[in-house]
RODO-2510 file (C-alpha; in nm, 4 decimals, decimal comma):
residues 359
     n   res          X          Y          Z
     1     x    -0,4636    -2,5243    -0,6476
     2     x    -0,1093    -2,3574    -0,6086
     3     x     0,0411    -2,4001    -0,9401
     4     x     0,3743    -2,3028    -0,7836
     5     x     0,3880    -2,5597    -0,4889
     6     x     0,2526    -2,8391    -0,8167
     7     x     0,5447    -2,7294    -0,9993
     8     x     0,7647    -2,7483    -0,7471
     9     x     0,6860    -3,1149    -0,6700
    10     x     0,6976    -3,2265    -1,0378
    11     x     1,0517    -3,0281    -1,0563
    12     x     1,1522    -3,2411    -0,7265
    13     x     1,0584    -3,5959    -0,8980
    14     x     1,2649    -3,5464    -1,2133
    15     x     1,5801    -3,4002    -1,0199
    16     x     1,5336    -3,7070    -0,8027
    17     x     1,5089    -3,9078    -1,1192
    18     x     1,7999    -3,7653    -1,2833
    19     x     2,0182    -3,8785    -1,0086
    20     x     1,9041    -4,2162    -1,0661
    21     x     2,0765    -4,4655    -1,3189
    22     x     1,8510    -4,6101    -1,5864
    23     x     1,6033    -4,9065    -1,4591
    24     x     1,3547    -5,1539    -1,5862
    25     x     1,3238    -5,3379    -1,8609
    26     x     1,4264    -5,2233    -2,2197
    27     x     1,3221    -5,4467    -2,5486
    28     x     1,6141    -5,6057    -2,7566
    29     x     1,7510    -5,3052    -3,0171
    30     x     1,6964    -5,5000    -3,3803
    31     x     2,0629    -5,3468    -3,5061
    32     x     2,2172    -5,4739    -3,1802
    33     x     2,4188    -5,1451    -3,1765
    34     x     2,3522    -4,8805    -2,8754
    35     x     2,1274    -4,5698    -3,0625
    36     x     2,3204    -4,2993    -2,8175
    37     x     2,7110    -4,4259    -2,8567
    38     x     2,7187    -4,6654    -3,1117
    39     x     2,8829    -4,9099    -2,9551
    40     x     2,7760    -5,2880    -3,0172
    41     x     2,4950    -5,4608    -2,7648
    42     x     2,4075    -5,7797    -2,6236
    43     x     2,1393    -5,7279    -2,3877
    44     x     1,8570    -5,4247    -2,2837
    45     x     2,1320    -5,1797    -2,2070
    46     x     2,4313    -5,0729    -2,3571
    47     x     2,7209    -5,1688    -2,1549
    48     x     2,9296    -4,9047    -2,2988
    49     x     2,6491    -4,5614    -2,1500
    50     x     2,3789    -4,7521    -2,0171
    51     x     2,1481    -4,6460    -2,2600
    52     x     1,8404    -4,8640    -2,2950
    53     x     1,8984    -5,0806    -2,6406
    54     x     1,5464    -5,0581    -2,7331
    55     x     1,4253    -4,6344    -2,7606
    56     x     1,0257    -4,6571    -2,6830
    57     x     0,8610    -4,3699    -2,9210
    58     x     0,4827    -4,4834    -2,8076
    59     x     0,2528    -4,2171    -2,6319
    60     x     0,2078    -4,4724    -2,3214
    61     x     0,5760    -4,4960    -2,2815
    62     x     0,5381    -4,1115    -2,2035
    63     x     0,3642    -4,1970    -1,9386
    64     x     0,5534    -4,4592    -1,8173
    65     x     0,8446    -4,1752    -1,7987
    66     x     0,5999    -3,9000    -1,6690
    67     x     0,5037    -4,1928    -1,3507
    68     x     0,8239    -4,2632    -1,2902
    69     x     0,9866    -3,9326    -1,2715
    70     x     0,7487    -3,7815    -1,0824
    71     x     0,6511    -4,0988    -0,8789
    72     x     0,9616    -4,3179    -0,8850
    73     x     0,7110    -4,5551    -0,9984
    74     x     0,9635    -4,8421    -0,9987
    75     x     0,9993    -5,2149    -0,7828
    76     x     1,3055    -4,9809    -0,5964
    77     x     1,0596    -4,7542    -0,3707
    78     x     0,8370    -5,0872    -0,2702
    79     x     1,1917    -5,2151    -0,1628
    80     x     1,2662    -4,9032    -0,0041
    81     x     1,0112    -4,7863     0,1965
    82     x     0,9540    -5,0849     0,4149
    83     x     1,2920    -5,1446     0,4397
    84     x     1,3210    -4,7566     0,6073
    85     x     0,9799    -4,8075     0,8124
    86     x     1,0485    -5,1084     0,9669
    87     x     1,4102    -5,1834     0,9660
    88     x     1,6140    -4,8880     0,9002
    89     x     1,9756    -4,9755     0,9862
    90     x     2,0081    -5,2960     0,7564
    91     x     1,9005    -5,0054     0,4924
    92     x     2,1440    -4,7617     0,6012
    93     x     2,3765    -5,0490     0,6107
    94     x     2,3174    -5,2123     0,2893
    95     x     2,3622    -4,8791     0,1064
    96     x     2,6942    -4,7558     0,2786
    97     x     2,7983    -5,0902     0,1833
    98     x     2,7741    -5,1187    -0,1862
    99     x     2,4013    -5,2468    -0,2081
   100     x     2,2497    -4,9531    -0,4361
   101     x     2,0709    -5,1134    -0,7254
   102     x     1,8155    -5,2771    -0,4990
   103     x     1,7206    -4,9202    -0,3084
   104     x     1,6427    -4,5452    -0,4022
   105     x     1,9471    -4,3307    -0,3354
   106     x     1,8804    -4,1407     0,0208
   107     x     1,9327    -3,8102    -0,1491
   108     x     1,6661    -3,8925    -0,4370
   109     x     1,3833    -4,0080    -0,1842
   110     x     1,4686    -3,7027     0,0192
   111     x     1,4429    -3,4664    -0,2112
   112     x     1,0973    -3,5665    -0,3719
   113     x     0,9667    -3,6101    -0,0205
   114     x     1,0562    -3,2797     0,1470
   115     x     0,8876    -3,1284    -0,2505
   116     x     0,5798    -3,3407    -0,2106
   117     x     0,5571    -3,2517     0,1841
   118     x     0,4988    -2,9054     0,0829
   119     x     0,3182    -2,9746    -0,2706
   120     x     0,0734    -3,1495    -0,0107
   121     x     0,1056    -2,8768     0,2700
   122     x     0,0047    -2,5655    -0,0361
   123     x    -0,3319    -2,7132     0,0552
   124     x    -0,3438    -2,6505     0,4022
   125     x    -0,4567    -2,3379     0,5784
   126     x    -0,3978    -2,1701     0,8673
   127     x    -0,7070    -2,1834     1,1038
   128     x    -0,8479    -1,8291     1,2083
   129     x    -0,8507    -1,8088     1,6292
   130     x    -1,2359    -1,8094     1,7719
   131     x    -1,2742    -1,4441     1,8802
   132     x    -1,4376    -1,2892     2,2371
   133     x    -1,8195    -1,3487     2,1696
   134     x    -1,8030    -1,0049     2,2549
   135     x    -1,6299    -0,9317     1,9790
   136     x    -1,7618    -1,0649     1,7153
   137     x    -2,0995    -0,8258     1,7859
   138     x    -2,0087    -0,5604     1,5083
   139     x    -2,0688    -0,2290     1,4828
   140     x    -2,3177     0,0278     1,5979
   141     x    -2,5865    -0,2833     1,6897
   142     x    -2,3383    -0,4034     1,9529
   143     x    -2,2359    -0,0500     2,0747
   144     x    -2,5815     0,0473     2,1203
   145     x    -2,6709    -0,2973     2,3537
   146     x    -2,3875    -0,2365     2,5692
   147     x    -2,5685     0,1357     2,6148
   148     x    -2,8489     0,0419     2,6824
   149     x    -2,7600    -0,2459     2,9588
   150     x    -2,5732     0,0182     3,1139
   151     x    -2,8593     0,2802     3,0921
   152     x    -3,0795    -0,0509     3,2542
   153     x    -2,8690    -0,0781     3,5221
   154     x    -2,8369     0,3518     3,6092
   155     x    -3,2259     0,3105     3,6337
   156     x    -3,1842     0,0049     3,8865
   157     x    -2,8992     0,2024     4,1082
   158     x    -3,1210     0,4636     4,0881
   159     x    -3,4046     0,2740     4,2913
   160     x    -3,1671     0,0520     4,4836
   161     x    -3,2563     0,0767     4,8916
   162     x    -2,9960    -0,1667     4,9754
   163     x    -2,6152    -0,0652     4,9759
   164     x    -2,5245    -0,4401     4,8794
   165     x    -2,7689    -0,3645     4,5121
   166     x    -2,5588    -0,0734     4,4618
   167     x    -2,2110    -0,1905     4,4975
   168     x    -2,3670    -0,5154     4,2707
   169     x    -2,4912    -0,2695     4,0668
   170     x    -2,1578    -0,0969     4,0145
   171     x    -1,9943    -0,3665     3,9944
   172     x    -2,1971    -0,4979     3,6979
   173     x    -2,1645    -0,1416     3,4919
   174     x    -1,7862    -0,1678     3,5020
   175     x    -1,8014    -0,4493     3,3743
   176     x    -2,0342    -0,3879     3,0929
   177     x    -1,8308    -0,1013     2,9911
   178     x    -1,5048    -0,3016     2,9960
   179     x    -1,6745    -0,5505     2,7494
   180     x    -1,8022    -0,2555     2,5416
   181     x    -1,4222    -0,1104     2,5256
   182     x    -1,3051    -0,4343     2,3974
   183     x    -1,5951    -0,4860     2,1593
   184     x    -1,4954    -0,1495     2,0360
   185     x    -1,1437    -0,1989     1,9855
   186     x    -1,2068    -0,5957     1,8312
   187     x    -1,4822    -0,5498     1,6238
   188     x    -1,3985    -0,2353     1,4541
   189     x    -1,2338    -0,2555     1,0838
   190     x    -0,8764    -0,1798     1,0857
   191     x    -0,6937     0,0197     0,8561
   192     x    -0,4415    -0,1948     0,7533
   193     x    -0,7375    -0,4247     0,6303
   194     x    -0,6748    -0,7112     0,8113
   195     x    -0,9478    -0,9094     0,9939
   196     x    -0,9666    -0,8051     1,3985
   197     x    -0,8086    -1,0366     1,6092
   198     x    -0,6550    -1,3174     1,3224
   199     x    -0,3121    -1,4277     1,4051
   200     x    -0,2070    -1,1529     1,0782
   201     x    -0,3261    -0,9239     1,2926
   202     x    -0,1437    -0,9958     1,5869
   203     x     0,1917    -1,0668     1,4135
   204     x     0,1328    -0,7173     1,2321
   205     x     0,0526    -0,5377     1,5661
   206     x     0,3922    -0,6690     1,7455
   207     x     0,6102    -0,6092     1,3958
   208     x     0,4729    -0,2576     1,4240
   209     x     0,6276    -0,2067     1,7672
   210     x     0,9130    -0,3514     1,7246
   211     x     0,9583    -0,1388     1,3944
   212     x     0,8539     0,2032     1,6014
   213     x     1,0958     0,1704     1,8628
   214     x     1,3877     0,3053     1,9342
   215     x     1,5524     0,0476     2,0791
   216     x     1,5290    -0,2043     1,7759
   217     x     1,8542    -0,2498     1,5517
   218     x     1,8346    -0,2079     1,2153
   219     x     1,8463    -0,5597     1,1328
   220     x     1,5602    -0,5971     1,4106
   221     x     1,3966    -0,3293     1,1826
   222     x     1,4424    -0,5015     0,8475
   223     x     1,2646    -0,8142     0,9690
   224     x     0,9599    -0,6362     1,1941
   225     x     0,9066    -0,4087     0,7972
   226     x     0,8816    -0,7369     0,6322
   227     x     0,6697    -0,9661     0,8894
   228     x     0,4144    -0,6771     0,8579
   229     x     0,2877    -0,8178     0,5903
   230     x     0,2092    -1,1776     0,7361
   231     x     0,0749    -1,3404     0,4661
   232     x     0,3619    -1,2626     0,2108
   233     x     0,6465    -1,3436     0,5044
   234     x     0,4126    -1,6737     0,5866
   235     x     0,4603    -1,7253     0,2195
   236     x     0,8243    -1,6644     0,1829
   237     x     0,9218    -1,8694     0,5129
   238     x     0,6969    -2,1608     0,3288
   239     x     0,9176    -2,1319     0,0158
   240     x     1,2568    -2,0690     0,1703
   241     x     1,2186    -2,3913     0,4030
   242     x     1,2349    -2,6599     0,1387
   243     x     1,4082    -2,4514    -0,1563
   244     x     1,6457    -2,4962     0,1303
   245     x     1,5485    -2,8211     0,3372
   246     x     1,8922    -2,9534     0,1885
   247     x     2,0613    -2,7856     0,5029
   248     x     1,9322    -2,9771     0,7143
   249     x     2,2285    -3,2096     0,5649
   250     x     2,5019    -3,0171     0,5645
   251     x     2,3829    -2,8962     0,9379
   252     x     2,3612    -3,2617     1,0600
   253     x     2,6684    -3,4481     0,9063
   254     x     2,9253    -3,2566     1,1755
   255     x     2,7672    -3,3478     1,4569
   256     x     2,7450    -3,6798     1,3281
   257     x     3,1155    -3,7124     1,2777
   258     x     3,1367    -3,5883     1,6148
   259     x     2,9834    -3,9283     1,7643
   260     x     3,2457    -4,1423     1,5836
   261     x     3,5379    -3,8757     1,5840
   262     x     3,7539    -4,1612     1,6526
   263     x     3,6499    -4,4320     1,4012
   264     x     3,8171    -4,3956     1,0883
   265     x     3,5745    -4,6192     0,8463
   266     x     3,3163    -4,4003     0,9575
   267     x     3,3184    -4,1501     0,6837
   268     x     3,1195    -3,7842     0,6348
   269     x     2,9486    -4,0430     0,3228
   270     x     2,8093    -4,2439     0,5893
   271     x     2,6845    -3,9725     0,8136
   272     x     2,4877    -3,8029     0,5037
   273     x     2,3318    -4,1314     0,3505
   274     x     2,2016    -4,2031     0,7854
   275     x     2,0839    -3,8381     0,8252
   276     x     1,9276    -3,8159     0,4511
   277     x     1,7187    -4,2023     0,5387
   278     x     1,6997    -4,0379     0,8796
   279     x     1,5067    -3,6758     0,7550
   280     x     1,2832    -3,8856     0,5127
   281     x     1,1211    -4,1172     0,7298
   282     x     1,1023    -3,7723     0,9861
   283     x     0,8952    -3,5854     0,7066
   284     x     0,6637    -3,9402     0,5375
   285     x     0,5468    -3,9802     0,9168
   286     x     0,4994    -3,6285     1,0122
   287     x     0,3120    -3,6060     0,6898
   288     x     0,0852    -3,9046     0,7939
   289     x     0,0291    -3,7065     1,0715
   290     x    -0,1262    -3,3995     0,9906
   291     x    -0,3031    -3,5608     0,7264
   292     x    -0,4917    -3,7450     1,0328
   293     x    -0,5356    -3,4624     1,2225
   294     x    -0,7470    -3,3679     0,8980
   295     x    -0,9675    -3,6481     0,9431
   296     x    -1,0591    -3,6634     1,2802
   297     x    -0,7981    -3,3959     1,5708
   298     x    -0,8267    -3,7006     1,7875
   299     x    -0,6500    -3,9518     1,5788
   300     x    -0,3802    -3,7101     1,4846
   301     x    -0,3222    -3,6349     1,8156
   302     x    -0,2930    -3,9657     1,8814
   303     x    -0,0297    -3,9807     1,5455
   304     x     0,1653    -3,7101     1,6977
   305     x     0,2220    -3,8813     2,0623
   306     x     0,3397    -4,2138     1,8813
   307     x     0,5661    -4,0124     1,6369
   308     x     0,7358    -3,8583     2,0155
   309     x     0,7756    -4,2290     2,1296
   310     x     0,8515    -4,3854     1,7542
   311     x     1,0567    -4,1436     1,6059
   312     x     1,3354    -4,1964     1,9002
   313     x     1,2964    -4,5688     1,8868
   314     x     1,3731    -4,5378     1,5143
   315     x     1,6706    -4,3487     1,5381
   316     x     1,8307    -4,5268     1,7729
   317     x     1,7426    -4,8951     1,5113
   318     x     1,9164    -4,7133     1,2484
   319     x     2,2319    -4,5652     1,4651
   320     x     2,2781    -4,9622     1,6064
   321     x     2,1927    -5,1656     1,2734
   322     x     2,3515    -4,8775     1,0172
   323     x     2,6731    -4,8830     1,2100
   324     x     2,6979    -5,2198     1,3364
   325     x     2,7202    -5,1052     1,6921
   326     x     2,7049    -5,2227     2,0272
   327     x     2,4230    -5,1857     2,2873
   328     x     2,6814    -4,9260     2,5067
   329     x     2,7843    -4,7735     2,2239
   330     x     2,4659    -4,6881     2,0937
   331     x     2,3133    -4,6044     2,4101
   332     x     2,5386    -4,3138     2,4765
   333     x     2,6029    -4,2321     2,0766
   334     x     2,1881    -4,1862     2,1360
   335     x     2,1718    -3,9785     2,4054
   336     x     2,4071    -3,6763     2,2761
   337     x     2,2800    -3,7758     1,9343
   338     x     1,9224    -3,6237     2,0441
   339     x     2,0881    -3,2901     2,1870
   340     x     2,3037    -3,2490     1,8399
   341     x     1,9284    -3,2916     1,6396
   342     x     1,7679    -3,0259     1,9204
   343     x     2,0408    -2,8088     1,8044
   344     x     2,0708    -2,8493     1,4108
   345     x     1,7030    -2,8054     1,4047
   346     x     1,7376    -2,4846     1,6022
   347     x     2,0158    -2,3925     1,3270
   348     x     1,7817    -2,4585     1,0765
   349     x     1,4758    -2,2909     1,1537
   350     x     1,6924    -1,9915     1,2513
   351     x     1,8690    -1,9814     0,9196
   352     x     1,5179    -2,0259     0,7328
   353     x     1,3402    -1,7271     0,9020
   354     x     1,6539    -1,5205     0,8485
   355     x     1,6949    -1,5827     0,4748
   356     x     1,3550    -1,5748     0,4166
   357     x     1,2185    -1,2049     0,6118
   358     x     1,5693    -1,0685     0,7327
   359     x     1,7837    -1,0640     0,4397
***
């Protein structure tokens, strides 16, 4: 288990549940008067801090805290969730509009998802490729086959009659000692350690010839040095993407204003609250995904061709219900709307990679 990625999702649920105002129900405070201010009371929360009236000290309230910091475990994310599967602009709506007690703040449910995406994703590793059955013959066994097919077939040249058995012949012994060349150069240990023909290896091979050439910049350089050593860049792309998913926001919101550059009570708070809802449901069904392809590669292929289709058909719910638009506006809004996400997520992914191997 990766203790890091665990830590990083608990970390994610009580940031996410810091942002949150106190909810749920709180028993009556004997003394009437607020433990945290002082101030008087007349209900389960202090009207003066919002402080709870009643201050649980029991071992299962603990709990209670631990679930719902970690897990949001409140009636909010029930209300939430379906609201954002299945009807995402009246959500984006409701929120822009006032309606916040009812629903999880965008930025709270998008920050524990992108932390739990990637507690769940420390799990997952990268599948080695299936190597030439030639090479996987290792060693002096499969050098000495090769030599002696191609000693079988001298003897057969040598009592060949026919000039159609010899150019067959000859044909088949270059062959044989092409396939013993590559054996030779698969199935050999390297020096650097890594396994022959793994995707480590490959990335290693072409960061070591980008690094030995003249031609490469110094910043060129920098990176090919680091992705050398796959595993730890692998690692330190994995962490840099969601210690920094929170671009995606700041990335996004421009282009949004861009599509309503001439309506004033569309504000930059808007745009972030419909491209945080917007990123959230992106990552919960991607998530759903891969975690299908796990059980069985055909139904998560069939998850990823519906997310292609769904995702769009999403988008464009919450741009026409979130902004209360019109069928022409949102049609065209839609259209440049997927180039600007083509582009942010370009932005993104380029900005990862570079903090992460070429700073």
């Amino acid at each position: 288990m990766d203790l890091e990625a665990a830590g990083g999702a608990v970390t994610a649920g009580l940031i996410a549940g810091a942002v949150e105002k106190p909810t749920g129900h709180a028993g009556e405070h004997e003394d009437n008067i607020c433990s945290d201010c002082g101030a008087g009371t007349s209900g389960n929360f202090c009207s003066n801090c919002g402080q709870p009236t009643h201050v649980h000290r029991t071992l299962l309230h603990l709990g209670e805290e631990l679930l719902h910091g970690v897990l949001h475990f409140d009636a909010r994310i029930w209300r939430t969730l379906p609201l954002l599967a299945f009807n995402p602009g009246r959500l984006t709506r409701e929120w822009i509009h006032g309606k916040r007690a009812t629903y999880v703040s965008p930025l709270a449910i998008f920050l524990f998802t992108v932390f739990l995406t990637f507690f769940a994703l420390s799990f997952v590793h990268m599948p080695q490729p299936t190597l030439n059955p030639v090479a996987t013959v290792a060693g002096a066994e499969g050098a000495a086959e090769f030599e002696q097919g191609r000693r079988q077939i001298a003897e057969a040249r040598a009592t060949a009659t026919s000039a159609d058995d010899q150019v067959a012949l000859a044909v088949a012994d270059n062959v044989l000692a092409g396939m013993s060349g590559t054996k030779a150069e698969q199935g050999a240990p390297r020096a650097d350690g890594l396994a022959p023909g793994s995707w480590q290896a490959g990335v290693h091979d072409v960061a070591a010839r980008i690094y030995a050439s003249e031609d490469s910049g110094p910043g060129a350089k920098k990176m090919a040095k680091k992705l050398m050593n796959p595993d730890l860049a692998l690692y330190k792309i994995q962490q840099t993407f969601y210690k920094f998913a929170f671009l995606l926001v700041p990335l996004s919101v421009p282009f949004m204003a861009l599509l309503f550059l001439w309506r004033r009570e569309a504000t930059l708070y808007d745009h972030g609250v419909f491209v945080l809802y917007s990123l959230t449901f992106a990552t919960i069904i991607s998530v759903l995904a891969i975690a299908l392809g796990f059980i069985s590669p055909w139904l998560g292929g069939v998850a990823w061709f519906a997310i292609m289709f769904g995702f769009p058909v999403h988008q464009f719910a919450q741009l026409k219900g979130g902004y209360s638009l019109s069928w022409v506006s949102t049609i065209w809004r839609f259209f440049f709307l997927q180039i600007f996400c083509l582009i942010a997520s370009l932005l993104f992914v380029f900005a990862v990679v570079w903090l992460a191997v070429g700073t």
